[in-house]
C-alpha positions in Angstrom: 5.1 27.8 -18.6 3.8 26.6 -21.9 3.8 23.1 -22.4 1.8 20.4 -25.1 -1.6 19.3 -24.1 -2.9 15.5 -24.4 -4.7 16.6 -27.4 -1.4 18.6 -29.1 0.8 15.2 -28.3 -1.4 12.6 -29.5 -2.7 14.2 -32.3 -0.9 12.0 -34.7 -2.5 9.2 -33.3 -6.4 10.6 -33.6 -6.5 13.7 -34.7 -5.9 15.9 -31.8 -8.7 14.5 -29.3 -7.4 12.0 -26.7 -8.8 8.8 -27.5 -9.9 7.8 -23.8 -10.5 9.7 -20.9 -7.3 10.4 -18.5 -7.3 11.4 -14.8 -4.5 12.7 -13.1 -3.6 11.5 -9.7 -1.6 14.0 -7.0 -0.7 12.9 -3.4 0.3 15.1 -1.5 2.2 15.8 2.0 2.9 18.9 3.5 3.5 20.1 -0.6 5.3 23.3 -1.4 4.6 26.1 -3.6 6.3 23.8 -6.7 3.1 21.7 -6.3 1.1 25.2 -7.4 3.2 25.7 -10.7 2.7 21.9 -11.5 -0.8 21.9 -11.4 -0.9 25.4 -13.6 0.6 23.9 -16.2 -1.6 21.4 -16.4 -5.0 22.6 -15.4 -5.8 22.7 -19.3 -3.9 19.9 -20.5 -7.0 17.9 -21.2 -7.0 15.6 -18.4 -10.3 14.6 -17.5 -10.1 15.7 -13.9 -6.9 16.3 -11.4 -6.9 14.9 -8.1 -5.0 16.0 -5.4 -5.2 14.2 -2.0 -3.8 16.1 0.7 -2.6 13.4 3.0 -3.3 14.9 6.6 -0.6 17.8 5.7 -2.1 20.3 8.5 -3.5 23.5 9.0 -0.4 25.2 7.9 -0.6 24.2 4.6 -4.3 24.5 3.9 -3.9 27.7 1.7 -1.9 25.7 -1.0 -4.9 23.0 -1.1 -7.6 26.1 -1.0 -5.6 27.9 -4.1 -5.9 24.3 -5.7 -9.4 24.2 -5.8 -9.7 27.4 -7.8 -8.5 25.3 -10.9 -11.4 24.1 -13.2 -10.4 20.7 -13.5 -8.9 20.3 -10.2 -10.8 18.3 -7.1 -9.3 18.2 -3.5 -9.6 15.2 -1.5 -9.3 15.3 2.3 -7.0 13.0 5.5 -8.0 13.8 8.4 -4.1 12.4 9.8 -1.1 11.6 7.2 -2.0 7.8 6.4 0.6 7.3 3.9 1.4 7.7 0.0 -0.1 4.6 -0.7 -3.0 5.4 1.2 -3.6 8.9 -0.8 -3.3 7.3 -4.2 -6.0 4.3 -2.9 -8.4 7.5 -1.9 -7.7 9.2 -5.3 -8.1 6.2 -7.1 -11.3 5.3 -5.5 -12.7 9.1 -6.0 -11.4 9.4 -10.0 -13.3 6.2 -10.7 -16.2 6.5 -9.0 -16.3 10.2 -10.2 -15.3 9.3 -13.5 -16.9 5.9 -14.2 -15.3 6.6 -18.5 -11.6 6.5 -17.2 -9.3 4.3 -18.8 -6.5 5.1 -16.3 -5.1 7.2 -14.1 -1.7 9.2 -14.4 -0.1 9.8 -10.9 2.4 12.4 -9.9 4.7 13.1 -7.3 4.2 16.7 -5.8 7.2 17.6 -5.0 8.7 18.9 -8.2 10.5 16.2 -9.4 7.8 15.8 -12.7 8.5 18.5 -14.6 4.5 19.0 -16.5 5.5 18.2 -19.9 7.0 14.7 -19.4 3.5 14.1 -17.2 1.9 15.3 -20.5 4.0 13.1 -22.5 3.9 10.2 -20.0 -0.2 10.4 -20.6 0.0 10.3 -24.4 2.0 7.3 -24.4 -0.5 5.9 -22.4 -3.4 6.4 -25.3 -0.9 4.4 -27.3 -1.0 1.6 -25.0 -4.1 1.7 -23.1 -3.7 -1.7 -21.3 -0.3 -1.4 -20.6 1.3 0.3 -17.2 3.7 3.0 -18.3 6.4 4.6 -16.2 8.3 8.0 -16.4 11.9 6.3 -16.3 14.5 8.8 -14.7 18.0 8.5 -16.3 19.7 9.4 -12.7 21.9 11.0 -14.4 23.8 14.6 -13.0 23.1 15.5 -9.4 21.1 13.0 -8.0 21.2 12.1 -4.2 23.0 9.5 -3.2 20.3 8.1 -0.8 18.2 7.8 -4.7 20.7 6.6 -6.4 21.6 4.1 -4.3 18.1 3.0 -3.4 16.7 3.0 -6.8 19.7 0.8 -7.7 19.4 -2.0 -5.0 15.4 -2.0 -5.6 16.0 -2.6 -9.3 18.5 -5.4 -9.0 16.1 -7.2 -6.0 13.0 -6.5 -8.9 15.0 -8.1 -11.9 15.8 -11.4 -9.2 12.6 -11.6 -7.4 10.2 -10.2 -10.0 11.9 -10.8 -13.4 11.4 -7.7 -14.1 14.4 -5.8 -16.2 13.2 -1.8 -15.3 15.4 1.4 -15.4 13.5 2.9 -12.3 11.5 1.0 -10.3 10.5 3.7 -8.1 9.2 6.4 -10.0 6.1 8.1 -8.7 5.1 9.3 -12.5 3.1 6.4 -13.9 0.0 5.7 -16.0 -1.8 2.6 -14.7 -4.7 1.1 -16.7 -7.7 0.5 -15.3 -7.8 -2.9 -14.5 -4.9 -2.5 -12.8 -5.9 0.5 -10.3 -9.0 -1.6 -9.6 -6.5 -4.1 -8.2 -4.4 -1.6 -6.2 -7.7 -0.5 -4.6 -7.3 -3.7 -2.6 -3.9 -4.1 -1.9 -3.1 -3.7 1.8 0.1 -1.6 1.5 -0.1 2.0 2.6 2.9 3.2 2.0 6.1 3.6 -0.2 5.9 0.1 -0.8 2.6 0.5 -2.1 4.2 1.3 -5.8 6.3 -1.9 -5.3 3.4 -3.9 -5.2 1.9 -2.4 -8.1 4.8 -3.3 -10.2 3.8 -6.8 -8.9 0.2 -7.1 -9.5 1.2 -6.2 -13.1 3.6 -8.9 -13.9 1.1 -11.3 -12.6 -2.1 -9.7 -14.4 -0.2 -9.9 -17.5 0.3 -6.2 -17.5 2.4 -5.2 -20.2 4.8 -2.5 -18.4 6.5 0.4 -21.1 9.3 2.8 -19.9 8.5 6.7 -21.2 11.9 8.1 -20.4 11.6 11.8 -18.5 13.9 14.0 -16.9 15.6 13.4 -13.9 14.6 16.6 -11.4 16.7 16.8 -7.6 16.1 20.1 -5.7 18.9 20.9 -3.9 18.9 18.9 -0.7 16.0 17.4 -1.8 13.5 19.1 0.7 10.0 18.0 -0.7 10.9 14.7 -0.1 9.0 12.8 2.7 10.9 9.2 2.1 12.3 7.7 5.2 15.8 6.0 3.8 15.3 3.7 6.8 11.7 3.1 7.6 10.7 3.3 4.5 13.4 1.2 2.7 13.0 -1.7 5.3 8.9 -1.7 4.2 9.7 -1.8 0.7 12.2 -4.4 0.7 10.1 -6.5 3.2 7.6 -6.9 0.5 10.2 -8.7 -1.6 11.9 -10.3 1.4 8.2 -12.6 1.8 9.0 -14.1 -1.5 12.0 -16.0 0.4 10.4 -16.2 3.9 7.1 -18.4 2.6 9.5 -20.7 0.3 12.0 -20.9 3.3 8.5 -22.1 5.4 7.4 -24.3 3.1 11.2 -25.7 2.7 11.3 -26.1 6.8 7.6 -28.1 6.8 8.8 -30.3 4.0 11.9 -31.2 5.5 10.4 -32.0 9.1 7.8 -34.0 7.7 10.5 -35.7 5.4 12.7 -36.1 8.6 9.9 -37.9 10.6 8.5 -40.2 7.8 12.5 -41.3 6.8 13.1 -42.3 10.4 10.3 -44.7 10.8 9.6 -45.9 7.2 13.3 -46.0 6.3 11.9 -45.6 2.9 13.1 -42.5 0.7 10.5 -42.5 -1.7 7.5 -43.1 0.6 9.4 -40.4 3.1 9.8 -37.7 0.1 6.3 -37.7 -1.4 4.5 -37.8 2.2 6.4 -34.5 3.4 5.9 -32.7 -0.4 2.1 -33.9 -0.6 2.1 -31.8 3.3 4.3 -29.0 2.0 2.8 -28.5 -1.3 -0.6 -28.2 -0.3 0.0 -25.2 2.1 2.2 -23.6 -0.1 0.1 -23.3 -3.2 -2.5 -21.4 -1.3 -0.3 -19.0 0.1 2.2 -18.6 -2.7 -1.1 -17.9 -5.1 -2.3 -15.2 -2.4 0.3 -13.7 -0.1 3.3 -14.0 -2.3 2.5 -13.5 -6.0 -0.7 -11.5 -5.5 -2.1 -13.9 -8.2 -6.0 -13.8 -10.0 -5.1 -17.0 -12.1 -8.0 -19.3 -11.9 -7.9 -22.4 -10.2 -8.3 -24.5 -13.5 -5.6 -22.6 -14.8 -3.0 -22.5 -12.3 -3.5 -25.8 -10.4 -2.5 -28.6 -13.1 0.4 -26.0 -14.0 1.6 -26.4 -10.3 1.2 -30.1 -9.7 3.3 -30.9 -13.1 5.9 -28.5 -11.6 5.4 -30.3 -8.3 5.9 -33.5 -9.7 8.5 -33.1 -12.1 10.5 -31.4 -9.1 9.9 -34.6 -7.1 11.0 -36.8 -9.8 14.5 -34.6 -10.3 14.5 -34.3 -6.4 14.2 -38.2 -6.2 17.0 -38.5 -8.7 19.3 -36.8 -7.3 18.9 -37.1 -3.5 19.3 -41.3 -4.4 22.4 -40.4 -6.6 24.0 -38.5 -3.9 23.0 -40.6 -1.0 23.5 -44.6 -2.7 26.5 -43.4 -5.3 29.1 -40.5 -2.9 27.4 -41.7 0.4 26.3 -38.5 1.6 24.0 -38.3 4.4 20.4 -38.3 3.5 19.1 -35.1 5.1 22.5 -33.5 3.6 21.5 -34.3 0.2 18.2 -33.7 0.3 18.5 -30.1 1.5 21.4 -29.6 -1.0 19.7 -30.2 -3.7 16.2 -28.4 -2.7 18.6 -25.3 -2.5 19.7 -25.9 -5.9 16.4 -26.3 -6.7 14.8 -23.5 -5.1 15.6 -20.9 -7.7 13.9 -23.0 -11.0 10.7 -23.7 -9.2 10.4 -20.1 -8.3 11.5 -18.7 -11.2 8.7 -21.7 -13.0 5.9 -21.0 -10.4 6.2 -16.5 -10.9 6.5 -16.8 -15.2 4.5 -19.7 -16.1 2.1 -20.9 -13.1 0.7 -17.7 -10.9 1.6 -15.2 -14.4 -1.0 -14.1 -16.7 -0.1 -13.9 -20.2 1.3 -10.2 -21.3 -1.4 -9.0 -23.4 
C-alpha cells in the first residue's frame, strides 16, 4: 500500500524535509498480522525511528515481533509479563527519548488496525505544524462502530467536557502526537493502563497544552477481535480517574463542615465558626487538589495568591448567603450552609481547573 511520507505531506510547509525529528510509538498485545502491514507502510515514511513494545504478548506471538525487527527503522522493546497499555507507551517513551535525545514528539499508534498508515502519516505532519501542541486522530464514529465504543467514547467525552472543560470529538483515541514536554510528564504519571491516555489529556489542559483534533477514519474489524479493552475493568479505571475530582472536594467539603459544626456549637459565632473550619479545609485541600487532582506544575508564587483570593472571595459569598438564609427565611444553620457550598461547589472548581492550577495555552 502506497501512502504519503512526512516529507511528501509537509512539504508545503518546508520544502519536503520534516522540520523536527518524529518517533513513532507502537504498543502492542498479543498483535495480529494487521500490525505487520501497518508497520510496512510506514517503515519509510520518514519517522525517525518506530517503536514497538510488545507488552508480555507470549511465545506464540514472538514471530510477528522477530518479522518487526527486520524493518530499518523499526526497534522492538521487550515485557517480560503484559503490564498494561499505559505501561508499554511509558517504556517506549522512555526508549525513543533516550535513544533519540533530537525528538520533538512522539506519534503513538494502536496496533490493532484501527489507524489506517496514511492518517498516522497525516496525524504527524500536523504535528510539524504545531510542534507544542498535542494532536489527536479524531474518529467520526460514524458507520459500523461497536456499540461498547460508541457508547464509551460518548459517556467519557461528556464526563471530559464537565470535569476537564475539555470540548473533544474522541477522547479516547490511541492515534496521538504528544510534544515533548508533554511525554516527559507522562513518564511519571502512575497510571498503567487505559486510563493512562485519560490522564494525558489532563496533564495537558493543566500544562497549557494546546490540544488540535486531525480528523481520521473511523476503522471497526468485524467483532472487533484486536481489541484488548475490558468494557468493565477497564471503564471503571478510567472513570475512576475522573471520579477523584469529586471524591477530594467531597473530603475537603466533609472536614470543613465538621470543623464548622464543632466551632458553631461552642462559639455560637458564624463568622468565627466559618473561617476556622475553611482556614482547616483549605489548607489540606490546596496541596492535594495541586497534586492528586489536577496533576498541576504551577509554581507556588503563581498558584497560591490565585487560590487564597478564590478562597476568600468564596468565604465572603459563603458568609453572605448562609446569614441571608439563616437571619432572613430562618433556615437552620448547617442546612444553609451546606446548601449553598453545593451551589458553590461547581464555580470554585470550575475557577481553581481554568484560572488557578491551569497554565496558560501557549
Amino acid at each position: 500500500m502506497k501512502i504519503e511520507t512526512l516529507s511528501a505531506l509537509t512539504r508545503g510547509i518546508n520544502g519536503g524535509i520534516p522540520a523536527i525529528s518524529i518517533a513513532l510509538l507502537i504498543p502492542a498485545y498479543r498483535p495480529g498480522p494487521a500490525l505487520l502491514e501497518v508497520v510496512r507502510s510506514l517503515d519509510a515514511a520518514g519517522f525517525t525511528g518506530i517503536v514497538v513494545v510488545d507488552d508480555g504478548s507470549g511465545p506464540e506471538y514472538a514471530w510477528i515481533f522477530d518479522l518487526l525487527e527486520e524493518f530499518a527503522a523499526v526497534k522492538v522493546v521487550r515485557h517480560a509479563v503484559n503490564l498494561g497499555k499505559g505501561a508499554a507507551l511509558k517504556t517506549g517513551m522512555n526508549y525513543a527519548l533516550v535513544e533519540h535525545p533530537e525528538l520533538a514528539g512522539i506519534v503513538t499508534a494502536d496496533a490493532d488496525g484501527q489507524h489506517d498508515p496514511a492518517d498516522i502519516c497525516r496525524v504527524g505532519a500536523r504535528f510539524t505544524e504545531n510542534p507544542s501542541a498535542l494532536v489527536l486522530g479524531a474518529r467520526g464514529f460514524v458507520g459500523d462502530v461497536p456499540l461498547r465504543s460508541r457508547l464509551g467514547n460518548s459517556i467519557t467525552r461528556a464526563m471530559m467536557r464537565l470535569v476537564v472543560g475539555q470540548r473533544l470529538s474522541d477522547t479516547q483515541t490511541g492515534l496521538r502526537a504528544i510534544p515533548r514536554e508533554l511525554v516527559e510528564r507522562m513518564l511519571s504519571v502512575p497510571a498503567s493502563g487505559y486510563e493512562f491516555e485519560l490522564e494525558m489529556l489532563m496533564a495537558a489542559k493543566h500544562l497549557g497544552v494546546r490540544v488540535i483534533e486531525e480528523p481520521i477514519r473511523t476503522i471497526y474489524q468485524p467483532g472487533n477481535p484486536g481489541s484488548h479493552f475490558d468494557p468493565l475493568r477497564d471503564s471503571m479505571r478510567i472513570y475512576f480517574v475522573l471520579m477523584r475530582f469529586g471524591l477530594l472536594s467531597m473530603t475537603t467539603s466533609l472536614l470543613d463542615n465538621v470543623i464548622f459544626y464543632i466551632l458553631i456549637r461552642t462559639t455560637g459565632i458564624l463568622s468565627a465558626s466559618l473561617l476556622g473550619g475553611r482556614v482547616i479545609a483549605l489548607t489540606f485541600n490546596y496541596t492535594a487538589v495541586r497534586r492528586s487532582v489536577f496533576h498541576s506544575r504551577a509554581q507556588h508564587h503563581t498558584a497560591l495568591p490565585r487560590y487564597l483570593l478564590l478562597a476568600v472571595a468564596n468565604v465572603c459569598v459563603s458568609y453572605s448567603l448562609i446569614s441571608f438564609l439563616t437571619r432572613m427565611l430562618s433556615v437552620n444553620v448547617m442546612v444553609a450552609k451546606i446548601s449553598v457550598e453545593t451551589l458553590l461547589f461547581f464555580a470554585n472548581f470550575s475557577i481553581q481547573r481554568d484560572f488557578v492550577f491551569a497554565r496558560r495555552s501557549k
